[in-house]
C-alpha positions in Angstrom: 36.6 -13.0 212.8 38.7 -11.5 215.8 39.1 -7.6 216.1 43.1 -8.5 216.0 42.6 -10.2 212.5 41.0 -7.4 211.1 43.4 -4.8 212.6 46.1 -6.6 211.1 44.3 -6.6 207.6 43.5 -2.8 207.9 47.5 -2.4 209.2 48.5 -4.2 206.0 46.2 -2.0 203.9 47.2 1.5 205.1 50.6 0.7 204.6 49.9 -0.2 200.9 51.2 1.5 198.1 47.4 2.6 196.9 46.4 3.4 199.9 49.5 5.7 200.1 49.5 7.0 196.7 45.8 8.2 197.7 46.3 9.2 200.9 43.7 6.1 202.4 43.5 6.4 206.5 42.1 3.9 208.9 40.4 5.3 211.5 41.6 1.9 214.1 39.7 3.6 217.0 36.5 2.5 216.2 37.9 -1.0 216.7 38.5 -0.2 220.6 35.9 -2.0 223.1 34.1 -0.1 224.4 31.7 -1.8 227.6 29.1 -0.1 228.6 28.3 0.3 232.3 26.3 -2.6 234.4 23.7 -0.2 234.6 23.2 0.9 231.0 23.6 -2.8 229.7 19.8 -3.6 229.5 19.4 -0.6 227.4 22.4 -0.5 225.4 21.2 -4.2 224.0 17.5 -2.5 223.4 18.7 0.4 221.1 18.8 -1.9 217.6 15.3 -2.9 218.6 13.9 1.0 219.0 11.0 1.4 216.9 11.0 4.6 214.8 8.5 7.3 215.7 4.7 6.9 213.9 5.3 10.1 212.2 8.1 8.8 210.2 6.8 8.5 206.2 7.3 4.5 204.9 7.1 5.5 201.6 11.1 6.0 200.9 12.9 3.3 202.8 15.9 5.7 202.0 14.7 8.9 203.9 13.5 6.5 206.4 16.7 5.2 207.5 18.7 8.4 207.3 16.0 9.6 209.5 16.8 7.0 212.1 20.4 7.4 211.6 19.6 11.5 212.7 17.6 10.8 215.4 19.5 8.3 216.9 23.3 9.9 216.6 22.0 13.6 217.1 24.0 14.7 213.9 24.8 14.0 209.9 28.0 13.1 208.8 29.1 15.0 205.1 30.5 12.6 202.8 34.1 13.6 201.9 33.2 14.1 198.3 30.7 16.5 199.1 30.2 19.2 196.2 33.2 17.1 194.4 32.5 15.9 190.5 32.5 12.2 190.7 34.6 10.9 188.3 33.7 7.9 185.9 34.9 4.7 186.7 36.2 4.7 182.9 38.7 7.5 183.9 39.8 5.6 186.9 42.9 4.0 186.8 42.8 1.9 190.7 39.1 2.1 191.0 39.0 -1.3 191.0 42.1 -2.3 192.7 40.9 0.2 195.3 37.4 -1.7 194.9 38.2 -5.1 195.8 41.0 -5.2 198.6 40.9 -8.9 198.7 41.9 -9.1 195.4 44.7 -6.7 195.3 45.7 -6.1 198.7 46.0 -2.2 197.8 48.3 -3.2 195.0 48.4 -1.9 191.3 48.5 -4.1 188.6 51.9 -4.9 187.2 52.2 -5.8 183.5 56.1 -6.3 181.4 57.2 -3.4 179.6 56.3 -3.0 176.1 53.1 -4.7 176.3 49.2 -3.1 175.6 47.3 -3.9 177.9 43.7 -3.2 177.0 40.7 -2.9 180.0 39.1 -6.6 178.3 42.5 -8.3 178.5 43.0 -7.4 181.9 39.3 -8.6 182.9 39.4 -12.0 180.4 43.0 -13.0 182.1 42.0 -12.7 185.8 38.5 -14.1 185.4 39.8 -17.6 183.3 42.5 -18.1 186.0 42.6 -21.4 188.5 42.7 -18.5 191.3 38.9 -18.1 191.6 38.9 -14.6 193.6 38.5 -12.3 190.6 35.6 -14.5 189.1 33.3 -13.8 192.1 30.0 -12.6 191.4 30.5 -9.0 192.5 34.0 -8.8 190.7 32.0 -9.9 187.6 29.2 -7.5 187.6 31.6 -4.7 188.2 34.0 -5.4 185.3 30.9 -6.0 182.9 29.1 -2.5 183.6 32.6 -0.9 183.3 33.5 -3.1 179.8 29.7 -2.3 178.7 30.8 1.3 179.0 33.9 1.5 177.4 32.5 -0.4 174.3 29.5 1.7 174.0 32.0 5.0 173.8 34.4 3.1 171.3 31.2 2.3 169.1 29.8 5.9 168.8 33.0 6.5 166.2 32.6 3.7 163.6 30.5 4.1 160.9 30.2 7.0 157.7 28.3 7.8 155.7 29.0 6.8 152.4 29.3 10.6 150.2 31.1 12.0 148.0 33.1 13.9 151.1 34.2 10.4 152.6 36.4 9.7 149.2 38.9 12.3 150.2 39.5 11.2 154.1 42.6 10.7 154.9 43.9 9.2 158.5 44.8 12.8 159.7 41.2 13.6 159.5 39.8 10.2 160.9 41.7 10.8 164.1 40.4 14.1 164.2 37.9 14.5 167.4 36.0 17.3 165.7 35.3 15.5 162.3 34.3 12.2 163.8 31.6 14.2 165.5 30.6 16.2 162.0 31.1 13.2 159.4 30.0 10.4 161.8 26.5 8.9 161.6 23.9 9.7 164.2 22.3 6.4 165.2 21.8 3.9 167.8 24.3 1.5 166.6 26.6 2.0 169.6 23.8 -0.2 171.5 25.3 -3.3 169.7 27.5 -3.6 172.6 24.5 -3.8 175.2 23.7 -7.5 176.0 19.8 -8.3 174.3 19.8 -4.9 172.9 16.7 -3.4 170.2 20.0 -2.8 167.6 21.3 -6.5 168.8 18.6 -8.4 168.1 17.5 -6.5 164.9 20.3 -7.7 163.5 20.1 -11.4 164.3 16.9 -11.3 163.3 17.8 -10.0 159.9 20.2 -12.9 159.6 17.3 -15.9 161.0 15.4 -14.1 158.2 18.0 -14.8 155.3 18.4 -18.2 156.6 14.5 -18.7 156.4 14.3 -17.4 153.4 17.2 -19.2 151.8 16.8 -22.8 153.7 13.4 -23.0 154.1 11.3 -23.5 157.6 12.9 -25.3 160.1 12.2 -28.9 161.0 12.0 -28.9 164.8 12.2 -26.7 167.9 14.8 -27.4 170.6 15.2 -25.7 174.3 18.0 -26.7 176.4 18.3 -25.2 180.1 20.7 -24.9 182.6 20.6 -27.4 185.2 23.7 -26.8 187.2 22.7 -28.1 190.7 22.1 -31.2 188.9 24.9 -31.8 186.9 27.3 -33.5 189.0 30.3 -33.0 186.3 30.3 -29.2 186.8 29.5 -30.1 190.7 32.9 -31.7 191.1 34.6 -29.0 188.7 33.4 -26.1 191.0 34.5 -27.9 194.1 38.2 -28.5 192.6 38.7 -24.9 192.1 36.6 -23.6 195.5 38.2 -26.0 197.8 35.1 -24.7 199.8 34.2 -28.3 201.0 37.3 -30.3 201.0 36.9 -34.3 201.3 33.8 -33.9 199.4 32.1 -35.4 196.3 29.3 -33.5 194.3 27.0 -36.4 195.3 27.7 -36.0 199.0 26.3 -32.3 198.9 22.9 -30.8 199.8 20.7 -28.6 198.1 22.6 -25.8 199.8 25.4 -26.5 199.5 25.2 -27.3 195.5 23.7 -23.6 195.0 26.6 -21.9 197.0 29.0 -23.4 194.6 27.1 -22.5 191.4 26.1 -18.8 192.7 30.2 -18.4 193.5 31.9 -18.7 190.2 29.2 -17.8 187.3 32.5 -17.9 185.5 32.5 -21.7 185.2 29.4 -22.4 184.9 29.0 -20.2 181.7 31.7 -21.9 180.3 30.5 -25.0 181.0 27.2 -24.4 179.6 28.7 -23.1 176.4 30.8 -26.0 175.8 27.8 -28.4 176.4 25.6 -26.4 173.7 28.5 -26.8 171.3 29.2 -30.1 171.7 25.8 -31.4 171.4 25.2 -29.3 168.1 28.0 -30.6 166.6 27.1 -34.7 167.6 24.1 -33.9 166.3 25.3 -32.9 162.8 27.8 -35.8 162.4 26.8 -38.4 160.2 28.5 -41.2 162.8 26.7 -44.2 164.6 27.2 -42.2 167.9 24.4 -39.3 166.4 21.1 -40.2 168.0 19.5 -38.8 165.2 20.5 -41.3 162.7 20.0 -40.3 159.4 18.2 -36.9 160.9 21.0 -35.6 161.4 21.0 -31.5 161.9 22.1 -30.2 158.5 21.4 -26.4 159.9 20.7 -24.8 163.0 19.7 -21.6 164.8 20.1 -20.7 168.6 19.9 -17.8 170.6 20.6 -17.9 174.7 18.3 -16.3 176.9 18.6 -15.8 180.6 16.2 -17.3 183.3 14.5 -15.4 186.1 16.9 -17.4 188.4 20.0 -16.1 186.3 20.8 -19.1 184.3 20.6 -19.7 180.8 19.2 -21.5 178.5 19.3 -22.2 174.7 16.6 -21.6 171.9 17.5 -23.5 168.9 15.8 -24.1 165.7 17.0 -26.9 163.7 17.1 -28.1 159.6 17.6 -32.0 159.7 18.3 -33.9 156.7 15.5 -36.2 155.1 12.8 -33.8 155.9 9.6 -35.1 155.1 8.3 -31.7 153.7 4.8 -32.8 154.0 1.4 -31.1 153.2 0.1 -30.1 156.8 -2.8 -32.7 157.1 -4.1 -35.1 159.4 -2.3 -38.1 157.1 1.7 -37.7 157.4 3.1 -40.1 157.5 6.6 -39.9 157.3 6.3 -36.9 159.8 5.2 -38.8 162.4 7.8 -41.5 161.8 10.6 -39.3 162.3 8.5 -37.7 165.7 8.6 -41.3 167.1 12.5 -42.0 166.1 13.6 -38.9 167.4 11.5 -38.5 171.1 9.5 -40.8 173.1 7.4 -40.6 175.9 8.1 -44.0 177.5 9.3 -43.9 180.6 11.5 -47.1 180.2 13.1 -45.4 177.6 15.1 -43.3 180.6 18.4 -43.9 181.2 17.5 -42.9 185.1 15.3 -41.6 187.3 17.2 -38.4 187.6 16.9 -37.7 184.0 12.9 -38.7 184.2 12.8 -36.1 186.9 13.8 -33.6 184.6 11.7 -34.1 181.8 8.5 -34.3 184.2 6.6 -30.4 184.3 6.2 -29.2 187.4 4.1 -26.8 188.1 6.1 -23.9 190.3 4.9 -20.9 192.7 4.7 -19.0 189.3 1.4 -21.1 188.6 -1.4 -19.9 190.6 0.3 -16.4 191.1 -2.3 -14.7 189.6 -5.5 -16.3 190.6 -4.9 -19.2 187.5 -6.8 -23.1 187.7 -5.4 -24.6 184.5 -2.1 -24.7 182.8 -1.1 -22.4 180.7 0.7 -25.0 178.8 -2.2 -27.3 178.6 -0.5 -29.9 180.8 -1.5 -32.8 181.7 -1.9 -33.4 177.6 -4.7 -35.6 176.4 -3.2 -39.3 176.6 -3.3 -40.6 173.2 -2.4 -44.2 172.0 -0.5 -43.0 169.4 1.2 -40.6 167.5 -1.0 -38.5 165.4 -1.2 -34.6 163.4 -3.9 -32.6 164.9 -5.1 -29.9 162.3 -7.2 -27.0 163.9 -11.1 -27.3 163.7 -12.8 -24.3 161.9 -14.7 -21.7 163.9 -17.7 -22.2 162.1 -17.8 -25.6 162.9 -20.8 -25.8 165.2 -19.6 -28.8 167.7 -16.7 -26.4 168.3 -18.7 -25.4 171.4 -19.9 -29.2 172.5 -16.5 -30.0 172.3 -14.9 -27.5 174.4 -17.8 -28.3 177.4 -16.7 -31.5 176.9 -13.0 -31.1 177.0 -13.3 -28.9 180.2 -15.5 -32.2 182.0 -12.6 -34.9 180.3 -9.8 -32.8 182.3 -12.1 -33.1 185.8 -12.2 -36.6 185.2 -8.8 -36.9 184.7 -7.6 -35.3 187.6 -10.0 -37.1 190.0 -10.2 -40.4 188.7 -7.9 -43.5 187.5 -8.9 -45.2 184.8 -7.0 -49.0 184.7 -6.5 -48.3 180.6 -6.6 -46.1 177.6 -9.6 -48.2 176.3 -11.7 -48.1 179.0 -11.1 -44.1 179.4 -12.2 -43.5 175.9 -15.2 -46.4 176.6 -16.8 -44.4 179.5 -16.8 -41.2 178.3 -17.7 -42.4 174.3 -14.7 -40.4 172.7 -13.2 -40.6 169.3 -9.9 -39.0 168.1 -12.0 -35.9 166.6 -13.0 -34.9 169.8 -9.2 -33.8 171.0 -8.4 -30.4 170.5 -4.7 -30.0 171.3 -3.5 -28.4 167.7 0.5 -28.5 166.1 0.9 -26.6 163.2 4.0 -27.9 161.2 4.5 -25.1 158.1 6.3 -22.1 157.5 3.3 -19.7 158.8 3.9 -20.8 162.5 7.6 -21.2 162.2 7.5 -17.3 161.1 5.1 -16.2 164.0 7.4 -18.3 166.3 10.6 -16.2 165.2 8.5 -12.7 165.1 7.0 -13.5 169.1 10.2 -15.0 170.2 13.2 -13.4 168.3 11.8 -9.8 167.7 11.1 -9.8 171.7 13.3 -6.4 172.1 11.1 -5.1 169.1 8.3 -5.0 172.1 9.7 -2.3 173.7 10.3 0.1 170.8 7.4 2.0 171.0 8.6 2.9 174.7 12.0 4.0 173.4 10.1 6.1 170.7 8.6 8.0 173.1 11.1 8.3 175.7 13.5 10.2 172.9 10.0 12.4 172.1 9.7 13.1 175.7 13.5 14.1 175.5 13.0 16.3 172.9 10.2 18.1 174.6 12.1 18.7 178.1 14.9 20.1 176.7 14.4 21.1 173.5 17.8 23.7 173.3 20.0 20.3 173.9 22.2 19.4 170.7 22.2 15.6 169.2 25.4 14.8 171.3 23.7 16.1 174.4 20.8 13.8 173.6 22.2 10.7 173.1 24.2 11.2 176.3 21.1 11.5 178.2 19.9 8.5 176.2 22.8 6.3 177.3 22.6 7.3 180.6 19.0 6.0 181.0 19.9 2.9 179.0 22.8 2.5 181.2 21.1 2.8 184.3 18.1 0.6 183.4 20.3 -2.4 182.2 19.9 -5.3 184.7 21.9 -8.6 184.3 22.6 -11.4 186.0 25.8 -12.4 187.5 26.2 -15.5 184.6 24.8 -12.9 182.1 27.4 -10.7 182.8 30.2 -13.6 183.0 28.4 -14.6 179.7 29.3 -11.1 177.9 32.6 -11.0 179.6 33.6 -14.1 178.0 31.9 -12.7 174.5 30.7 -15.9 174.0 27.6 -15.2 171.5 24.2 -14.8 172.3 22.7 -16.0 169.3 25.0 -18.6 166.5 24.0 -19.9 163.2 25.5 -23.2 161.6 27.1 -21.0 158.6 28.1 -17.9 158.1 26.0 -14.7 157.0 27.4 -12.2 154.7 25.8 -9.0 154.4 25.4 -7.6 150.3 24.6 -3.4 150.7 22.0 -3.9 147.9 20.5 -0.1 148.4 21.9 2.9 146.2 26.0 3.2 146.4 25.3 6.7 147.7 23.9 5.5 150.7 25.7 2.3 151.6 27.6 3.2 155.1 31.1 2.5 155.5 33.5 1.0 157.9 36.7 2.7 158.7 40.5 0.3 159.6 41.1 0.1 162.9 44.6 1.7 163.9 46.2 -1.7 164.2 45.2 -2.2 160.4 46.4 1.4 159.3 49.4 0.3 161.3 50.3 -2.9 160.2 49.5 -1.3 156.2 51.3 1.4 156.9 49.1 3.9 155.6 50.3 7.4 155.9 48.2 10.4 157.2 47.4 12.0 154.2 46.3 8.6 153.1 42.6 8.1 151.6 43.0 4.0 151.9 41.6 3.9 155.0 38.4 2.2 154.2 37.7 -1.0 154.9 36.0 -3.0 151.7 32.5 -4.2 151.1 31.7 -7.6 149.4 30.7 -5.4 145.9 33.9 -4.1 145.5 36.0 -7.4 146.2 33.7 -8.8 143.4 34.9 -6.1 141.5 38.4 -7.1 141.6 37.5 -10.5 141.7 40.4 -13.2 139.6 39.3 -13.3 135.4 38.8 -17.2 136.3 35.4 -15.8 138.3 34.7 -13.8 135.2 31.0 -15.5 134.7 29.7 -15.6 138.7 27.4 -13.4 139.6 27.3 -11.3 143.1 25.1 -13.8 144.7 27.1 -16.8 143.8 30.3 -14.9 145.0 29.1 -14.1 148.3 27.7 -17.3 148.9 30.6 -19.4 147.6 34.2 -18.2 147.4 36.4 -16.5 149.5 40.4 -15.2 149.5 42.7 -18.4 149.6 44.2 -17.1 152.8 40.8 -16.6 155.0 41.2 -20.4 155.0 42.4 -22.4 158.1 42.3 -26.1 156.6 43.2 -26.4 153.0 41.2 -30.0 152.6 37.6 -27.9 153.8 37.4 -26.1 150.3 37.8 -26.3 146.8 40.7 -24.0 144.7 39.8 -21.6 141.9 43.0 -20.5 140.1 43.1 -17.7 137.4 45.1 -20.5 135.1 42.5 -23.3 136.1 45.7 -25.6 137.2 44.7 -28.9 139.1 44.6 -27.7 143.4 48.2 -28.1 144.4 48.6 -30.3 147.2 49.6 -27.8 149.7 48.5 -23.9 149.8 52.1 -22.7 149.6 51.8 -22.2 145.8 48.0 -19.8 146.4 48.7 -15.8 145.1 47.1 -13.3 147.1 44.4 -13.1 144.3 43.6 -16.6 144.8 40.1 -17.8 145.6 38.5 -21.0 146.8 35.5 -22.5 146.6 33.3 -23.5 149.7 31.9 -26.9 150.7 29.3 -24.8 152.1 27.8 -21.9 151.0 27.1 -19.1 153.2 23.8 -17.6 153.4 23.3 -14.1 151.9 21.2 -11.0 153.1 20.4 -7.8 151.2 17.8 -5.6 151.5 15.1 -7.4 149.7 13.2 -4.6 148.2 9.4 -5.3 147.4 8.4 -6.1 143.7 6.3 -3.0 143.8 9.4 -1.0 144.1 10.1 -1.5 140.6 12.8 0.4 140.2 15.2 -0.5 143.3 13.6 -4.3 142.7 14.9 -4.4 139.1 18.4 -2.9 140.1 18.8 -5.3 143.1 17.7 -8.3 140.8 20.4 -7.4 138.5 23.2 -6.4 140.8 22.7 -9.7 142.9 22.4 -12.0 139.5 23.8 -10.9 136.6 27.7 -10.7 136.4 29.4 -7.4 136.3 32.6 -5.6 136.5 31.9 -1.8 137.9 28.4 -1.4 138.7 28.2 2.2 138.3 29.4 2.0 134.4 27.6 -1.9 134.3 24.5 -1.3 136.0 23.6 1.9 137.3 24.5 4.8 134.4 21.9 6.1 132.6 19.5 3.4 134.5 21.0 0.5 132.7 19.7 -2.1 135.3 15.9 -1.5 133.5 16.9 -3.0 129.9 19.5 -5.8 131.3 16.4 -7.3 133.9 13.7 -7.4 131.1 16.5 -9.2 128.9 17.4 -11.9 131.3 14.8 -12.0 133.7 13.8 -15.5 133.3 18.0 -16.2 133.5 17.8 -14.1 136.8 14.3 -15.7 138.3 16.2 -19.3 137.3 19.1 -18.0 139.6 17.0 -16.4 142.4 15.6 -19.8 143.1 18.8 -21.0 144.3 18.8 -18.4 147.2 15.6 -18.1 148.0 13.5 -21.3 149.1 10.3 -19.5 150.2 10.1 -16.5 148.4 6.7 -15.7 150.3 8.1 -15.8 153.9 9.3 -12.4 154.0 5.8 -10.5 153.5 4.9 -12.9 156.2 7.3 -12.6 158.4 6.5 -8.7 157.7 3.2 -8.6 158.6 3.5 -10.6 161.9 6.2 -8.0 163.0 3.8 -5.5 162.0 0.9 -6.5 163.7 3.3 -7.3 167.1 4.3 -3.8 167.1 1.3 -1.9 166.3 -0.6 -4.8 169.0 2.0 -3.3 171.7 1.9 0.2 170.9 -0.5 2.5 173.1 -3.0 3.7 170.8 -3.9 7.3 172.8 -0.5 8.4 172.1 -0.4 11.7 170.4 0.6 11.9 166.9 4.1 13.2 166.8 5.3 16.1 164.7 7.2 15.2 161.6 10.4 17.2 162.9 9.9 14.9 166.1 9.3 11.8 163.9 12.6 12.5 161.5 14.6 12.6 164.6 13.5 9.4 166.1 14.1 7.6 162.7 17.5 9.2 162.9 18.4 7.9 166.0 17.0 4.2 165.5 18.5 3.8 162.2 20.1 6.0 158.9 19.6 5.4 155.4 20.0 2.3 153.9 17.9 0.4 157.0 14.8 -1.7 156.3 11.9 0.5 155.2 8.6 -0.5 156.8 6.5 2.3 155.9 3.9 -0.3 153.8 3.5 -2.4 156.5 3.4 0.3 159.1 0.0 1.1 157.3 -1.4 -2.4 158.2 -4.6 -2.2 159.8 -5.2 -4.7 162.8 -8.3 -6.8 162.0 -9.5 -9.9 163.5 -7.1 -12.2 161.6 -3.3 -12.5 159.9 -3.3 -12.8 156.1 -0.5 -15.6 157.3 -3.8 -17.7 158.4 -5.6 -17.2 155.2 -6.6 -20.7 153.6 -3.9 -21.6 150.5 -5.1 -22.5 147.4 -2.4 -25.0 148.0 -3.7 -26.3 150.6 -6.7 -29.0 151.3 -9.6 -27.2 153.1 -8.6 -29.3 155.9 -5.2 -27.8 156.7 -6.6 -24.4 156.8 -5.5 -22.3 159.0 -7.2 -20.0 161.5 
């Protein structure tokens, strides 16, 4: 680019209405030529080249260069903001015009009167338009850290504690800065809004849990990753809206060429990916001749998205297919391994192309022998096989457990030197027999569980660091109030958040992390003194009208709409409620779901006759989560059993009073057992579930750590979560030991298909 083109950019610039509301100069004298004398030429061209003395330190690149910068200049240059408090790019109004000049040419935003315009809107609008300059990758990190911010503030002021003070709030109060910071509860929660956050996760792991627990294990285990340079659809999308290589098909670029475009709009290719993880989920659930999964089709699924090394992502999902075989794990299964072979193969004629054989083909990357590794850490290349068969695990007492693994480790150099012309003759020279293969699937609910604790409950990891780092907190600066803490806090979270330029287009687009096929409704199962609440956002108190001196300002639980619930729902209990009926209006199609009218009148064929007070009945049930208290809590377990199964109208005068819940659960409990099975398909998997977690945590926790105070240990419970959260104080007291009780032989099990 010529000196002239950039002096007229700069010329444009100045004269700006920014740049002139900020006072902006261009100092156009450093664009002068300046020619050195004949003389001073050969030298002049050396000076980029001048080493830096030997005494210079190499530790800090940073003090290394700002050394060379003094040495070579003779002088420092004091930034203009020297001394200055920097101000936050939240409280900025044209830091980001002033940011990105070749976006706004030094221009403010312009929006029609009468119109709110909110920080997201601004960012969603200019990122989704056909002109592709605000989706770059720098524009898109920016706006993410700055929308990352602003949500994290706006979540600090959400949730109260439910006490007998919070009855008598009225709006004046909620909009009161001092009482949000006396009435508001101290916790974590505000990391919701941080992209694969502890808090995040915890909760989607919580709701993979209720599924589990009220679907049963899952039949299979999908993963589906980004492949953009390869997908020649998205190719030829991103070169209509780059017009960076005009006359151009996708199959006409190189390597290159392909990764320019993908790395330039992370925008786009997010979307696309999205849409292609949709769309395939919801082939696979139709029952049509176009599913290749026949009559397996997906009934349920589970996916979360995680993001690569290399930035893109890819999808997680676990799956519930109709016809499940629900077999016994053993080596005879028959119709398990009939739906293995009707759903994958491992025939290459059985390819469409030898692009998509390419793909499903491991190779093994520089990531392989980075550490000194021979073998696979997948096992690959597998042990060929003539057919599809269940491996079960051999026992470790079994004594040719050792002959076997020689001999598997002599198989694999064979392999890898030799060709063999068939299967037959392979298994012929080396005098093998199926029992002799030690590759090992386990198809049950134990290693479904430890898959979800080690894959899921990944943030979980890092928990014992974030314990510590508030307990190192507490000990530097012990005189700093809660509000100065969790400043500091967010400030270190802040700082050590590191996304990728689709990540960050991902949570831009607040396209979700983590979906389940149906909804999950959350029952606040522990004491009604402790259940938090939610207060209406302004627009809500706005479009109600509520007054200031107001106490509706509340939003409602799921318990108190079953409260009020129609007298034509007089005889469903809590459960059933949650799960299947809903407000008339929360409905979008009125042929999804059945009608349930106080009067019991025939559904009317439109939804113009449905009251307010009208409910309808799902096709679908949702799945519920509670808080699950453990039978040998006797006392919460009997009062959840009741509350969630036995129909009431005011659960403090029905239930609670004078311990009521004790005689109503040993007068129905066969009636509420009979119920529970309908919610609960494997009532075991929790404890499971709970000691895997267990053992994870205390596996990854440093042992020599100090045992902390119990002031010190209240306020780090404080922080990661208030009352009414999951109590883990039994399995907390797990001992590590060489096994999992998850891997204990069943007595419903055949001593074969124990598991070790």
């Amino acid at each position: 680019m010529s000196k002239r083109t950039i002096k007229e950019w700069l010329d444009v610039l100045q004269n700006s209405s920014l740049y002139r509301l900020y006072d902006i100069k261009v100092d156009l004298s450093r664009l002068q030529t300046v020619v050195p004398p004949e003389e001073d030429l050969q030298d002049y061209w050396l000076i980029e080249s001048k080493q830096s003395p030997p005494s210079v330190p190499s530790q800090n690149s940073c003090f290394q260069a700002a050394y060379t910068t003094v040495e070579r200049r003779g002088f420092l240059d004091i930034a203009p903001g020297h001394r200055a408090m920097p101000l936050n790019i939240i409280y900025d109004r044209h830091a980001e015009e002033l940011s990105f000049p070749a976006i706004y040419y030094g221009q403010p935003r312009c929006f029609h009167m009468g119109v709110s315009v909110t920080p997201y809107m601004m960012a969603t609008s200019e990122l989704r338009r056909s002109d592709r300059r605000g989706a770059t990758p720098q524009k898109v990190l920016y706006v993410a850290m700055k929308i990352l911010r602003l949500r994290m503030v706006d979540g600090i002021y959400s949730t109260f504690r439910n006490v007998s003070t919070t009855e008598n709030v009225t709006r004046r109060m909620l909009e009161d800065p001092e009482f949000l910071i006396e009435f508001v509860v101290q916790n974590l929660a505000f990391m919701k809004s941080v992209p694969n956050s502890v808090q995040y996760w915890a909760s989607r792991k919580r709701d993979l849990f209720a599924m589990l627990r009220q679907l049963g294990k899952p039949t299979i285990f999908l993963t589906l990753s980004a492949n953009e340079v390869r997908w020649l659809i998205l190719l030829n999308l991103l070169l209509k809206l780059s017009n960076k290589y005009p006359g151009k098909v996708a199959e006409d670029l190189n390597t290159s060429e392909r990764c320019n475009l993908v790395s330039d709009d992370p925008i786009t290719c997010c979307i696309y990916f999205h849409k292609l993880v949709g769309t395939l989920m919801n082939m696979l659930k139709a029952k049509q001749s176009y599913n290749p999964f026949g009559q397996y089709f997906v009934k349920d699924y589970f996916f979360c998205i995680e993001f690569q090394h290399r930035g893109s992502p890819h999808a997680h999902i676990l799956v519930w297919l109709n016809n499940d075989p629900h077999e016994a794990v053993s080596e005879n299964m028959p119709m398990t391994i009939e739906l293995v072979e009707k759903l994958s193969s491992v025939a290459k004629e059985d390819m469409p192309n030898e692009t998509i054989y390419a793909n499903q083909i491991h190779k093994h990357t520089f990531t392989f022998t980075k550490r000194g590794e021979t073998t696979c850490r997948f096992g690959i290349p597998y042990w060929p096989m003539p057919a599809t068969r269940v491996l079960v695990p051999m026992p470790q007492t079994d004594g040719r457990r050792s002959t076997f693994q020689k001999k598997s480790k002599e198989l694999r150099t064979c392999l890898s030197e030799r060709t063999y012309p068939s299967m037959d003759d392979f298994l012929r020279e080396h005098g093998l027999t199926f029992d002799a293969y030690l590759d090992i699937f386990i198809l049950d609910e134990y290693s479904c569980a430890q898959y979800v604790v080690e894959y899921v409950n990944k943030s979980a990891r890092g928990m014992g660091n974030l314990n510590r780092e508030l307990t190192k907190m507490m000990e530097e600066h012990p005189d700093r109030d809660y509000t100065g803490q969790l400043k500091a806090l967010s400030v270190k979270l802040l700082n050590a958040v590191e996304m990728s330029a689709q990540e960050a287009a991902w949570y831009l687009l607040r396209q979700p992390m983590s979906e389940a096929s149906r909804q999950i409704v959350y029952i606040p199962t522990v004491w009604p003194s402790k259940r938090q609440r939610c207060r209406k956002r302004r627009k809500q108190l706005d479009r109600e009208g509520i007054a200031e001196d107001s106490t509706d300002v509340w939003t409602k639980n799921v318990i108190q709409r079953y409260e009020e619930r129609p007298p034509s729902l007089q005889d469903v209990h809590l459960a059933e409620f949650a799960s299947w009926y809903a407000k008339s209006r929360d409905f979008i199609d009125n042929e999804d779901d059945l009608n349930v009218h106080e009067d019991d009148d025939p559904e009317p064929p439109t939804g113009e006759r449905m009251t307010s007070r009208g409910y309808r009945k799902r096709l679908i049930g949702r799945i519920i989560r509670y808080r699950c208290y453990d039978i040998d809590e006797t006392v919460n377990y009997q009062r959840e059993m009741v509350l969630l199964y036995l129909p009431f109208r005011n659960e403090v005068a029905d239930i609670v009073d004078c311990n009521k819940f004790i005689q109503l659960f040993n007068d129905n409990k066969e009636t509420i057992m009979e119920r529970r099975k309908l919610y609960e398909n494997n009532i075991d998997i929790d404890k499971v579930m709970q000691e895997l977690e267990a053992m994870m945590i205390l596996q990854n926790s440093d042992t020599t750590e100090p045992t902390e105070t119990e002031s010190r240990r209240v306020f780090v419970e404080q922080l990661l979560g208030g009352e009414g959260a999951e109590n883990n104080d039994d399995v907390n007291e797990i001992v590590p030991q060489n096994g999992l009780s998850v891997v204990k032989k069943t007595e419903q099990r055949d001593a074969k298909t124990t598991i070790l």
